[in-house]
Structures are given as structure tokens and as C-alpha cells.
C-alpha positions as CSV (number, residue, x, y, z in Angstrom):
1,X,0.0,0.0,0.0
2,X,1.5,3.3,-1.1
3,X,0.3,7.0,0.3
4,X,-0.3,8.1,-3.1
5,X,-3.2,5.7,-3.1
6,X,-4.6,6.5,-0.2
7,X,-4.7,10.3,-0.5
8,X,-6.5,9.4,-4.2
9,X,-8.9,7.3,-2.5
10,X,-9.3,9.7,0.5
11,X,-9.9,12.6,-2.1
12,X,-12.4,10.9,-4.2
13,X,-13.9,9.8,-0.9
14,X,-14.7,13.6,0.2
15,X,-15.4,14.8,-4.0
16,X,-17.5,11.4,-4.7
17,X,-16.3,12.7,-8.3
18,X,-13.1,11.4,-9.8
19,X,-12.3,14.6,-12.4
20,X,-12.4,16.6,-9.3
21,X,-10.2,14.2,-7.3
22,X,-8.0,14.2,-10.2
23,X,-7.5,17.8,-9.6
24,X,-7.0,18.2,-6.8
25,X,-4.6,15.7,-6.4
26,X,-2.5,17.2,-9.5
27,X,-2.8,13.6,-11.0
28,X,-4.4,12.3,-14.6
29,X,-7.7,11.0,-14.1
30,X,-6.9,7.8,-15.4
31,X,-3.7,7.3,-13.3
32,X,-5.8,8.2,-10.3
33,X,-8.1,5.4,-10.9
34,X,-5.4,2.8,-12.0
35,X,-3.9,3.7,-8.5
36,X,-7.5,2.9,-6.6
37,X,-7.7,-0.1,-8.6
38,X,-4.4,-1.1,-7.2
39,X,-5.2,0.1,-3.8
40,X,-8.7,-2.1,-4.2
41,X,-6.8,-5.1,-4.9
42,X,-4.3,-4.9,-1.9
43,X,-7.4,-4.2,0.0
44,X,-9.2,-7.1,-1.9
45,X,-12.7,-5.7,-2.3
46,X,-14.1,-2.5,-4.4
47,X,-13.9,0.4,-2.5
48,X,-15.8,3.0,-4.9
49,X,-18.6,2.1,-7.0
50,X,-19.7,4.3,-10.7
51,X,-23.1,4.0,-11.5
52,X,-23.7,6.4,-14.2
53,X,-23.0,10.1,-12.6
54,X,-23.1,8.8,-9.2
55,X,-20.3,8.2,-7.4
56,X,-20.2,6.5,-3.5
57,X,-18.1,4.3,-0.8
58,X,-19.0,0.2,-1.0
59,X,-19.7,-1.1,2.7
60,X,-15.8,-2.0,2.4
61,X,-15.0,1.7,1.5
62,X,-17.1,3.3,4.2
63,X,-14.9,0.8,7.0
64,X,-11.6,1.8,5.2
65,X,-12.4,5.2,4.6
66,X,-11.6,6.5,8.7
67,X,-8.3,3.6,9.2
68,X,-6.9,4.9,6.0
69,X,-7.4,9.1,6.4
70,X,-5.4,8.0,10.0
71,X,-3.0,6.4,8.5
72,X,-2.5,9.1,6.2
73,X,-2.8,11.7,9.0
74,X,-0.2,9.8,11.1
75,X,2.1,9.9,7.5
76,X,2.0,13.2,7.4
77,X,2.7,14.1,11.0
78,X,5.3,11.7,10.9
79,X,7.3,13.7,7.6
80,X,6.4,16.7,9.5
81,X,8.5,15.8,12.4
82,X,11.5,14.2,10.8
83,X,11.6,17.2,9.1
84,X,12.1,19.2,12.3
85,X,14.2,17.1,14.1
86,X,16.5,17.5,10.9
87,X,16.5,21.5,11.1
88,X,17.2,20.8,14.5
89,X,13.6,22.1,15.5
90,X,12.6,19.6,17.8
91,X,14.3,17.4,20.0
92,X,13.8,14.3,22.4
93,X,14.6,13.6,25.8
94,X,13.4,9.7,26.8
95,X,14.4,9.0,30.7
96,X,13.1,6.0,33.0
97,X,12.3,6.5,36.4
98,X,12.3,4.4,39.2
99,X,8.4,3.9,40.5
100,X,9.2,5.1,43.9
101,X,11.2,8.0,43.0
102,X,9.5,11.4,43.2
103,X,9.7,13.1,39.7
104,X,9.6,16.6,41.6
105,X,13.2,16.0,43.1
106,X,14.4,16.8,39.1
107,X,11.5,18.8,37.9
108,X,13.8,22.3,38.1
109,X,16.9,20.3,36.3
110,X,14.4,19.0,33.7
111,X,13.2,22.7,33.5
112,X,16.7,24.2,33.0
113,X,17.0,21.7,30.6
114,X,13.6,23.4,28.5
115,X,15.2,26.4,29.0
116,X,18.4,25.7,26.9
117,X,16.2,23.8,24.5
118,X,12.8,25.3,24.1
119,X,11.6,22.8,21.3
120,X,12.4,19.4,23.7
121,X,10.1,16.8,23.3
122,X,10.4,14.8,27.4
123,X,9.4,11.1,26.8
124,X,9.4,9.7,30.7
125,X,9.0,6.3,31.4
126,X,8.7,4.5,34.7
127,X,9.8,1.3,35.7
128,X,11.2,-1.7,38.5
129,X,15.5,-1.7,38.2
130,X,15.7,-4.7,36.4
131,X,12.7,-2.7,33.6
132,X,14.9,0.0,33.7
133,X,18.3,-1.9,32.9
134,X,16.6,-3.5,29.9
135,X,15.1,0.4,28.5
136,X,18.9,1.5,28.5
137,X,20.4,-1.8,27.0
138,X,17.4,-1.6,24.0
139,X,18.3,2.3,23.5
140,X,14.8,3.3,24.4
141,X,16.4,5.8,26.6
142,X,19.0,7.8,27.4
143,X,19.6,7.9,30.7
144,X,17.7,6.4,33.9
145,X,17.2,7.6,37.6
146,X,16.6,5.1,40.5
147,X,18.1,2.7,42.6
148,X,20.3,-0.5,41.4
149,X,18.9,-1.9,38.4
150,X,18.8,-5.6,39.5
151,X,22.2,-6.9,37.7
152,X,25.9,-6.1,36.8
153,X,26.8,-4.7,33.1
154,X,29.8,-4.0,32.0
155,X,28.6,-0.8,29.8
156,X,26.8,0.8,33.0
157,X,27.9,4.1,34.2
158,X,26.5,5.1,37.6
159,X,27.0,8.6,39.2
160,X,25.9,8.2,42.7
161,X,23.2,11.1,43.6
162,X,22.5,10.6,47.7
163,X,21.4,7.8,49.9
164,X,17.9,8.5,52.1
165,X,16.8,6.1,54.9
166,X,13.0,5.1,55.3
167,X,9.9,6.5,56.7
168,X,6.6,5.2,58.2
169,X,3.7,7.1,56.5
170,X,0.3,6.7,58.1
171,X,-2.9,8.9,58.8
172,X,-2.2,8.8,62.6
173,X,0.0,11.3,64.9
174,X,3.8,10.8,64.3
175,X,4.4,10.1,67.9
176,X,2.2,7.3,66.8
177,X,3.7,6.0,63.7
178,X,6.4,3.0,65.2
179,X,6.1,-0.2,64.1
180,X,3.3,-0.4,66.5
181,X,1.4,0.6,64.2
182,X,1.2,-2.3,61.6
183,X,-0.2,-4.5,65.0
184,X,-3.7,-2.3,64.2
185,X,-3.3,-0.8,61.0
186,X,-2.5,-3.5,57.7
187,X,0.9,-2.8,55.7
188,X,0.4,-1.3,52.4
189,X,2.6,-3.0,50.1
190,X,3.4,-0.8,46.6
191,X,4.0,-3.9,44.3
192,X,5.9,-1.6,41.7
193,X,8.6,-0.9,44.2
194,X,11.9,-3.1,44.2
195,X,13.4,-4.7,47.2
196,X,15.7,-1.3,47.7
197,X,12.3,0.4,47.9
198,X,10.5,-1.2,50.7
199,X,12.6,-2.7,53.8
200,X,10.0,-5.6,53.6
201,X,12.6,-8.0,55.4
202,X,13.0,-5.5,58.7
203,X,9.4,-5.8,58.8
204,X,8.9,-9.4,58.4
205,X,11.5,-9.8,61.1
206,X,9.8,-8.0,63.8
207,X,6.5,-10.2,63.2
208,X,4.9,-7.4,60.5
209,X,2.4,-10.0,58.5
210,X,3.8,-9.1,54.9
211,X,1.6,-11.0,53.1
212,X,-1.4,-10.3,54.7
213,X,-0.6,-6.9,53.4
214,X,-2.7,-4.9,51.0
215,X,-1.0,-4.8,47.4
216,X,-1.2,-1.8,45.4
217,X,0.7,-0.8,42.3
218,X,0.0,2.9,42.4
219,X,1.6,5.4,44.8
220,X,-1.3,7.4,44.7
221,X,-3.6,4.9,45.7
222,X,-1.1,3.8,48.7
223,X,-1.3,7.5,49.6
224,X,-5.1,7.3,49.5
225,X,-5.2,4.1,51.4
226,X,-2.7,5.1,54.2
227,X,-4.8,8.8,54.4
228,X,-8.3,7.0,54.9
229,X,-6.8,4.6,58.1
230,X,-6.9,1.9,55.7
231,X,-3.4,0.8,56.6
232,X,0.1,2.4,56.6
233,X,3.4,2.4,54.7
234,X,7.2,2.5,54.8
235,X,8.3,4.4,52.4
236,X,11.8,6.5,50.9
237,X,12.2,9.5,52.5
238,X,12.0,11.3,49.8
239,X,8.9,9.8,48.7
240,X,5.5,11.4,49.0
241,X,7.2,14.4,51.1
242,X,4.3,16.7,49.4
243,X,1.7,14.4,50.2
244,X,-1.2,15.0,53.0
245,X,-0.1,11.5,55.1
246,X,2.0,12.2,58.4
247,X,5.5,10.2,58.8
248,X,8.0,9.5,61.3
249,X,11.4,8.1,60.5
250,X,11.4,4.2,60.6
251,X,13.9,2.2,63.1
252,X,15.3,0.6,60.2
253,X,18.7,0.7,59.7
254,X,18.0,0.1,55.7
255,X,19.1,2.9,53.1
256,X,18.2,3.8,49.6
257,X,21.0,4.5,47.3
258,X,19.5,6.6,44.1
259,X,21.8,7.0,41.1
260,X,22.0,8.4,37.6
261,X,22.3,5.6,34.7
262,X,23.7,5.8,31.2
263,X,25.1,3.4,29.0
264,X,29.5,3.6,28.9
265,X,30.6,4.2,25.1
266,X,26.8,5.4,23.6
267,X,26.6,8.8,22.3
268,X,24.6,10.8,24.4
269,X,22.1,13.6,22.7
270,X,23.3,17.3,24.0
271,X,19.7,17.3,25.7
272,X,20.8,14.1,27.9
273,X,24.4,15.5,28.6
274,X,22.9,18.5,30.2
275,X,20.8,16.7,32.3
276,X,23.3,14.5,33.4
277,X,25.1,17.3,34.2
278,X,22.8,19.3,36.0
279,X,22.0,16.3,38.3
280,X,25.7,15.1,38.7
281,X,26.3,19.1,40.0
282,X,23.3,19.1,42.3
283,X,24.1,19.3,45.9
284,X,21.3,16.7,47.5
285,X,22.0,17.0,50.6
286,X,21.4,20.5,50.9
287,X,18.5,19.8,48.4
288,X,17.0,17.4,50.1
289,X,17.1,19.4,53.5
290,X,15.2,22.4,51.9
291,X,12.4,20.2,49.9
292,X,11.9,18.4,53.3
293,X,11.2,21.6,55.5
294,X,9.3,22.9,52.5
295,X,6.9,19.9,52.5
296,X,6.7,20.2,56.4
């Protein structure tokens, strides 16, 4: 199937009058209707049916007619934006996400990074570590943000961007929230979160039922769970600072240790090298102090 056909049969679809296709395609009547023909073979049905001066779509014309003007719209979109990215227009940005990680710790790097390239085009994907190792060895990204990705790779480079300890996030007074709390309240388990995410052994090991637990794969939902007194959570400390849920640090001794991923030897688009850069130069600690008062 060639586009050419398709924008013949989507003209003579709107005219229902083939001279008038014809023109407006800036085609020969009769190579416009050889093309159809061709197209109705591919297709294997007649699309357009001629009876005398009348001109209309045949049941299998009327079902083509909306797949084929979308696939002709997508065509089009599709020449428009290679042609921008060529002229250096438009650009793209793709980055993975750990599940757990807050996307507001980065939002002002990501926005420097819109500054210095107005046109940039942010595809964000989230994912567990071992997800995100695959997005980075398939080239579906650039670069990734989380904790360990699950395995060792030789063409991984990790810049190390602070370690966080955990928090118990609950609906009741701080004071309140100790492990104490999972004897009344049920453990709200985010399924999307890696091992590194969730010290779910600590828990286990002081008699916390973890697989009585309620299993969620949406932060937001755990947040509207743990706000209702349907159950409470240990979380990152960094994660769901903005939320409305009171926390209290955990006794854990666990930590969190969030890096910045690319793959060794790839070259990186100037978009990705200033993000890197931007995050590489942040100082988290101090960040990380302010966003936390902030939130409080």
C-alpha cells in the first residue's frame, strides 16, 4: 500500500467525483483510478462504486475510509516531524524513572534543561531496576534515575546522587507512627517498588504480616489508602514528602541508594548530557534538606 493511493482514495472519498479528485490531487484521471484499482486489490474488495454520474463508498470503502485518512494523518505528522528534528527544530529527551522515586526532586533540572532547548520533546518512562536496565540496553532511553537496576553490566555508568533512609507514613500522629502501628493498622505494600524500595525483610523480622498486606501498584492509591486509616506504609524519604499523610522516621537501619544511569561508550544527545550534568552538580544534601522543610 502506497500514500499516493490513499490520499486518491481519501480525495475521491470527500469529492465522490473522480475529475475533481484528479485535480485536486494534480494527477491524470486515469492514473488516479489505475492507483484505486491497485489500492482495491491490496485491499481485496471495491472500495468506490460508478453508477452512471453517481459516485459512492461500498460497505468496504465506508470501513476503510476513517483507518486509511489515519493512517494518512499519522504519515503526514510523521514527515512533518522528521523534518524538524532535521532542522534541529525539535528534539527528544526519553528518561526511565524508578516507581518510587518522586519526579519533583528533578522537575527544576528538567526545566533548565527546557530552558536551553525550548523545542524538547520529554518522553518519561517509569519502571522496576531490572525494567529500567533493559530500557537502557534496548536504546529506548537515554539515561535512567533510581536505585540499582537488578544486575551487573559491564557498559553501565552510575554517578551516585544521595542515599535516604526510610519513613513510616500513616494517617495517625507521628508520635504514633512506630512499628506499633502495623499490629492495628495492615501494611500497604506498593508492588511496583523493588526490594531497595520497601525494607520488607525489617518488617517481616519484627512479626509485621507481609503477606497479609494490601497490594497496590499505584503510589497514589497507597497515599489514598494510608490517608483513609486503611493501613500504613514504609516508604523513601523522599517519597510522598508533598503528600497529605504524616510520617516518622522508621527504626530501620536500611538505606536507599538513588543513582543516575547511562550506558558507557553510547553517544549521548546534547539534551541528555545537560541533564546529566545538572544532576551530577546538584548538591542533594542540601536539596534534600530544603524540599523536606518545604513539605513540612
Amino acid at each position: 500500500m502506497e500514500m499516493q493511493q490513499v490520499r486518491y482514495f481519501l480525495a475521491v472519498s470527500r469529492t465522490l467525483n473522480f475529475t475533481r479528485a484528479a485535480e485536486e490531487c494534480n494527477v491524470t484521471q486515469p492514473a488516479l483510478t489505475r492507483a484505486i484499482k491497485q489500492l482495491e486489490d491490496e485491499l481485496g474488495g471495491e472500495l468506490i462504486r460508478r453508477e452512471g454520474r453517481n459516485t459512492h463508498l461500498t460497505d468496504l470503502g465506508n470501513r476503510m475510509q476513517p483507518l486509511l485518512q489515519q493512517c494518512y494523518d499519522s504519515a503526514l505528522t510523521a514527515k512533518s516531524l522528521a523534518a524538524k528534528v532535521k532542522k534541529g527544530e525539535v528534539s527528544t529527551l526519553s528518561i526511565a524513572v524508578s516507581r518510587t522515586l518522586d519526579l519533583d526532586l528533578f522537575t527544576g533540572a528538567l526545566g533548565e534543561v527546557r530552558r536551553a532547548f525550548p523545542q524538547i520533546q520529554l518522553r518519561l518512562r517509569r519502571g522496576a531496576g531490572a525494567e529500567i536496565c533493559e530500557m537502557l540496553k534496548n536504546g529506548e532511553i537515554e539515561l535512567a534515575v533510581g536505585g540499582p537496576l537488578g544486575e551487573e553490566w559491564e557498559r553501565l555508568d552510575a554517578w551516585p546522587m544521595f542515599t535516604e533512609s526510610f519513613d513510616i507514613v500513616g494517617n495517625a500522629d507521628p508520635m504514633d507512627l512506630t512499628v506499633e502501628v502495623f499490629r492495628n493498622r495492615r501494611f500497604l505494600d506498593f508492588s511496583g517498588a523493588d526490594d531497595f524500595d520497601c525494607p520488607r525483610h525489617e518488617l517481616a523480622a519484627v512479626g509485621i504480616a507481609i503477606d497479609e498486606a494490601h497490594m497496590l501498584d499505584s503510589l497514589r492509591d497507597l497515599e489514598a489508602l494510608a490517608a483513609a486509616g486503611l493501613g500504613a506504609a514504609v516508604v523513601p524519604a523522599s517519597t510522598l514528602r508533598r503528600s497529605r499523610l504524616k510520617r516518622a522516621r522508621s527504626p530501620f537501619n536500611a538505606e536507599r541508594k538513588i543513582a543516575v544511569y547511562s550506558v558507557a561508550g553510547r553517544q549521548r544527545s546534547k539534551e541528555a548530557t545537560a541533564l546529566l550534568n545538572l544532576l551530577r552538580a546538584t548538591d542533594w544534601e542540601a536539596k534534600l534538606s530544603e524540599d523536606f522543610v518545604d513539605a513540612a
